[in-house]
N, C-alpha and C positions, 0 to 999 in steps of 0.2 A: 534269169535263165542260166544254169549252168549246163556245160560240157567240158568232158577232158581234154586236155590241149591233145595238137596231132604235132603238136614241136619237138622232134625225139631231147633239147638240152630241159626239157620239164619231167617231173616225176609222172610217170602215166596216173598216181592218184593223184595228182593233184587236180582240184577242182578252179575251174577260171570264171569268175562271172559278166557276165556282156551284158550291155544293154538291148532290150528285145522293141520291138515294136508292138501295141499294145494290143489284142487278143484275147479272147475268150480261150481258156481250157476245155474240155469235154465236161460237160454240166454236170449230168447224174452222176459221172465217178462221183466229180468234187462231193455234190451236195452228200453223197453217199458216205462220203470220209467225215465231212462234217457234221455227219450226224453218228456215224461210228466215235468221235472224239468228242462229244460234246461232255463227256466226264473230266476231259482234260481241261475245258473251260470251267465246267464247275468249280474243280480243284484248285486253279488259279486264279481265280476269283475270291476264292475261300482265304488263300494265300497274301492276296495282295492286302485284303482289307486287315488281316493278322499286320501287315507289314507298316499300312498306313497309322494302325494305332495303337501301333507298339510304344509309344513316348508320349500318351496322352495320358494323362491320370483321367480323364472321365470319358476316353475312348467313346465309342460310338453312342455314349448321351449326345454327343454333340450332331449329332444327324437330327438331332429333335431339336435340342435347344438351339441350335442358328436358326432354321427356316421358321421357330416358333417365336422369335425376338423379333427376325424383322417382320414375320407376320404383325407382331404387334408393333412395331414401329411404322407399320406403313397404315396400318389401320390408325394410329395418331395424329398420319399426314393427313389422311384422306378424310377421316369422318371430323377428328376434336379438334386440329389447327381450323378447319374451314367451317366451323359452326358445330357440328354434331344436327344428331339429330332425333333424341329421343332414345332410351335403352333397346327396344324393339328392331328397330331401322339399325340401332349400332351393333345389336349381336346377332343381326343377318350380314352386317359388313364386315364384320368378323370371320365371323364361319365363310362366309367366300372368299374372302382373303387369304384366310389359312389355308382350304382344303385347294386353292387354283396357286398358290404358293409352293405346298405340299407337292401337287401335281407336275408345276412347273420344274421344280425341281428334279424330280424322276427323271424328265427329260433332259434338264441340263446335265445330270451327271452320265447318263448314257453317253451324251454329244462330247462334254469335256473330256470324261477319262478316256472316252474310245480315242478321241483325235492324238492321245500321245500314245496310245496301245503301241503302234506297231515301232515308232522311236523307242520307246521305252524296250520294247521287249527284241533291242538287236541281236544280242547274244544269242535269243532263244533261235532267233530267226535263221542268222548263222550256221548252226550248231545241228537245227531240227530240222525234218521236212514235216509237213501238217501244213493244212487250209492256214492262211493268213488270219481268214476274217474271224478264227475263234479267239483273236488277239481282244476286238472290243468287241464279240461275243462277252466275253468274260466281264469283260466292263460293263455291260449290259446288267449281266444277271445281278453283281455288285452292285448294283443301283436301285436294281429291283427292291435286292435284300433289306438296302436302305433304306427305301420309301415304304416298307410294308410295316415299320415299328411307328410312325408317322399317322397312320391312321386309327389309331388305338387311344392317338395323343388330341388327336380332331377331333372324337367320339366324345371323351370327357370333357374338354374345354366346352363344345354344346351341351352337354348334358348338363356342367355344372351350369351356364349360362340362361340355361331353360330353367332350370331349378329358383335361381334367384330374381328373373324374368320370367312368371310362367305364361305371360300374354306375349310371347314370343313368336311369330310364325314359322321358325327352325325346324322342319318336320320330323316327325321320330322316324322309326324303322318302316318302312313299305317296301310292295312287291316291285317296285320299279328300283331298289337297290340289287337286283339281278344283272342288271347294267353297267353294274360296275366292273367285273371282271372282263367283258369287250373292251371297257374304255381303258384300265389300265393294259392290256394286250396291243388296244392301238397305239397307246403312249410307247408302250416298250418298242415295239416294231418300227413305227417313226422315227423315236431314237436311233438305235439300232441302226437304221437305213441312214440316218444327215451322219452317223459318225462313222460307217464306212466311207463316205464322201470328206468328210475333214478330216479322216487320218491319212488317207490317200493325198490330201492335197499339205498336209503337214510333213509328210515325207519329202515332196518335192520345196516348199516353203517353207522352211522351220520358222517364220513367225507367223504361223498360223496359228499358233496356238496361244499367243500373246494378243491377236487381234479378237482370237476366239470370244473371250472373256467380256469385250466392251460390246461385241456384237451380242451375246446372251443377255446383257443389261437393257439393249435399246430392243431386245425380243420383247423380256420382261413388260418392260412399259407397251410394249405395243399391242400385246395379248390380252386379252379378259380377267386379268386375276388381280388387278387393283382399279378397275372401272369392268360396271355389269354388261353384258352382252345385250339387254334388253336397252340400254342406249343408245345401241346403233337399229335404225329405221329405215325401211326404204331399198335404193339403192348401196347404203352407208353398208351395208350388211356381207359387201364382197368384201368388205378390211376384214369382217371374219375369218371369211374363207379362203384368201390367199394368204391366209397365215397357216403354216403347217399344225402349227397346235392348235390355231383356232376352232375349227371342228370341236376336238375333241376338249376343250377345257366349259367350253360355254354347255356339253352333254353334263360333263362332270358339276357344274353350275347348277343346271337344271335337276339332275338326280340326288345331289346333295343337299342342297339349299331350296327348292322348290318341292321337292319329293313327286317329281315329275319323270314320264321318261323323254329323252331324247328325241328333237324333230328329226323329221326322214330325212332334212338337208344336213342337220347335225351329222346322223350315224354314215348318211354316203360319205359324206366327207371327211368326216373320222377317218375311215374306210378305202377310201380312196387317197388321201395324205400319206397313210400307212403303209398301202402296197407299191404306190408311187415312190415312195421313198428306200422301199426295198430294192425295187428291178431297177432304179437309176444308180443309188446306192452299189448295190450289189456290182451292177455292170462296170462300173466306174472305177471300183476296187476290186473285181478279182482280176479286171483285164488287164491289169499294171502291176500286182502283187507280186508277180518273176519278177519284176524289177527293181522290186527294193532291197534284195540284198546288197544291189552295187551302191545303192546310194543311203543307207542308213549308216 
């Protein structure tokens, strides 16, 4: 929150920052300005990823070639250390590996670069007024742009796979691939929504963003994407669903790898993780966002 001091020995321009008590703004302005400025997040986004790979000689290959190394390194853990099981069995472990890999990752990079978004960008904060939350807005879209060269690279690794294995049950192209544009939307929004909540809480804790990292490994293991969702039964099937990704990686399982679409529990909860994650999100982060000019 700022206001001008009323102390005639200050400059009347000078601006003083306080700490406020935390608060909702007037909604539809905000939402109105942040969606008048969402060119601003484009643009910044456009910028940072220029910035991130400016000292790489193979710059943005490597959004493909890391998640596709350890996709194959973890499919080495999983299927050829503990026995295998037949080329069939191994290029369906494959292909779920990769594309819930793929996936996972979409969302960790929404959650990690957003949670340093608003540290990182002090100056701007300082400096500008504009909505807070186009800070990992932008990070969001970043992530998107990243994971969309990702599934071009999952297409051929199946195809060539199916080619060389053609008793493969990897399904080709169906009409239940419509589903995929919901499911990457509820990834992004998910996203998007846990990393309003950890850059909020990164502003107050700056090691949050060092805890961030170990907490995304023990996510990794604990979501659908290096063991099948069809192994949990029963009651077992609520580890699913109070996993925020869970929903939607086991939809992405079943439209991928099965060429099936989505259970109704799946998409609610896809669906419901997603907008849950927005309004807690959201409220969590604009009701503090005056506040962090005094403490960044």
């Amino acid at each position: 929150m700022s206001n001008a001091s009323a102390n005639p020995e200050f400059s009347p321009h000078l601006q003083v920052f306080e700490p406020h008590k935390a608060s909702l703004p007037p909604l539809i302005p905000y939402i109105k300005e942040f969606w008048n400025r969402r060119a601003f997040a484009i643009e910044l986004s456009r910028f940072a990823d220029k910035a991130e790979y400016l000292d790489s000689k193979l710059g943005k290959v490597w959004l493909v070639i890391n998640p596709l190394f350890l996709a194959v390194i973890y499919f080495l853990l999983v299927t050829v250390i503990r026995g295998g099981a037949g080329s069939n069995l191994g290029l369906t472990t494959l292909a779920h590996i990769l594309i819930g890999l793929f996936t996972f990752s979409f969302a960790q990079s929404c959650i990690s670069a957003g949670a340093t978004s608003i540290t990182a960008g002090g100056r701007l904060i300082l400096n500008q007024a504009f909505p807070r939350a186009l800070l990992p807005f932008s990070s969001t879209i970043s992530a998107f742009y990243q994971f969309l060269p990702t599934l071009p690279v999952y297409i051929v690794v199946v195809a060539i796979g199916k080619w060389i294995f053609p008793e493969t049950q990897v399904p080709g192209l169906t009409w239940n691939y419509l589903w995929i544009p919901l499911i990457i939307i509820c990834v992004g929004v998910t996203g998007f929504g846990l990393s309003l909540i950890f850059a909020t809480l990164n502003v107050y804790f700056r090691d949050t963003n060092k805890l961030l990292g170990y907490f995304m490994r023990i996510w990794l293991y604990a979501s659908p994407v290096l063991w099948l969702p069809d192994m949990l039964h029963g009651w077992h099937r609520v580890i699913l669903f109070i996993n925020p990704l869970g929903p939607v990686l086991s939809s992405t399982s079943n439209v991928w790898i099965k060429g099936i679409s989505p259970t109704p529990g799946e998409l609610i909860g896809s669906i419901a993780w997603a907008l849950g994650s927005i309004l807690v999100g959201g409220y969590f982060f604009i009701s503090r966002e005056r506040d962090f000019a005094v403490r960044i």
